[in-house]
C-alpha positions as CSV (number, residue, x, y, z in Angstrom):
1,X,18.7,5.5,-0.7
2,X,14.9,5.4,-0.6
3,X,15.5,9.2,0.8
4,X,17.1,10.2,-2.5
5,X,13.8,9.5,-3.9
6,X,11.3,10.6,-1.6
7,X,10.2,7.6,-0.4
8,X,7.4,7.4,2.5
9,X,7.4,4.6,4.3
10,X,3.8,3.8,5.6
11,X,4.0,0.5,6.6
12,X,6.9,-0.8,7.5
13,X,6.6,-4.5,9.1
14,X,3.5,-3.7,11.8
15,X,1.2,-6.2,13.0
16,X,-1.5,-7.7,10.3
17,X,-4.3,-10.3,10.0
18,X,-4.4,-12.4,6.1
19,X,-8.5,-12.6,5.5
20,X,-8.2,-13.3,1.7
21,X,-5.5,-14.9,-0.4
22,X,-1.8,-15.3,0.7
23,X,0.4,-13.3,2.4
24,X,4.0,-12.9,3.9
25,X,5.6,-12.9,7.1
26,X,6.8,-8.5,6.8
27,X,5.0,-6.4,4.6
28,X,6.3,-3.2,3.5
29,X,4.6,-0.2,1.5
30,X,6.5,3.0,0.0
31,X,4.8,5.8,-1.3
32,X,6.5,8.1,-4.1
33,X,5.2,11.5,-5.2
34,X,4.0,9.6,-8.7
35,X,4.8,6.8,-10.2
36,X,7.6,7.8,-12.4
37,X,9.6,8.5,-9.3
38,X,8.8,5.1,-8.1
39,X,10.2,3.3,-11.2
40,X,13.1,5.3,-11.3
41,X,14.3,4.2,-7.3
42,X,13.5,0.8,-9.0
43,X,15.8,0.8,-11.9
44,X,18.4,3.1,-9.5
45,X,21.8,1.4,-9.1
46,X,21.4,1.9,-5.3
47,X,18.4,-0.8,-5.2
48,X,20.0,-3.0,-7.8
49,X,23.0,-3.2,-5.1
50,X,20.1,-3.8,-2.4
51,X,18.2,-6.6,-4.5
52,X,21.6,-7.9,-4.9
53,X,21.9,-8.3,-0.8
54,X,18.5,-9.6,0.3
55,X,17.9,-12.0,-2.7
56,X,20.0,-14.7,-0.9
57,X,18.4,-14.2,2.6
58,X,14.7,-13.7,1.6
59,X,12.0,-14.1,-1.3
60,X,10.4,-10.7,-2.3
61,X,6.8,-9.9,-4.1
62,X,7.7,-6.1,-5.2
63,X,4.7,-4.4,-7.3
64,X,4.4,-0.9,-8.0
65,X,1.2,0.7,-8.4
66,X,-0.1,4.2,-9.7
67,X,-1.8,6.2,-7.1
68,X,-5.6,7.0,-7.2
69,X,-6.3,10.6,-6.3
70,X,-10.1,10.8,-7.8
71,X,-13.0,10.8,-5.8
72,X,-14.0,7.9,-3.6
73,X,-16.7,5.8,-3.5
74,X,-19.9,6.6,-1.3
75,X,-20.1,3.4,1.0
76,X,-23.4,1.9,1.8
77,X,-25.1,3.9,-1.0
């Protein structure tokens, strides 16, 4: 379903290290071509019926974030 909406998945569960504040067991980050697209595989049926599956087996934090494209900072200036 995440296919219907053009969903990348760039990380998908790989190995991490917590430095600062909490954290869970799997991590998992999609990226949509904006962030229209994103709320709309949210609020899709075909999660709904996915939410609806993993809620008893798991605890999810789910945020979704608008995309920075400007330009980046200089580090170390």
């Amino acid at each position: 379903m995440f296919a219907k909406y053009g969903a990348r998945f760039l990380v998908r569960g790989g190995r991490f290290v917590s430095r600062e504040g909490s954290s869970r067991t799997r991590n998992v980050v999609l990226e949509f071509k904006d962030y229209e697209t994103a709320l709309a595989c949210y609020n899709s049926p075909e999660y709904a019926r996915l939410v609806a599956l993993r809620n008893p087996h798991s605890e999810c934090d789910l945020v979704i974030i608008e995309g920075y494209d400007g330009p980046q900072p200089q580090l170390g200036a």
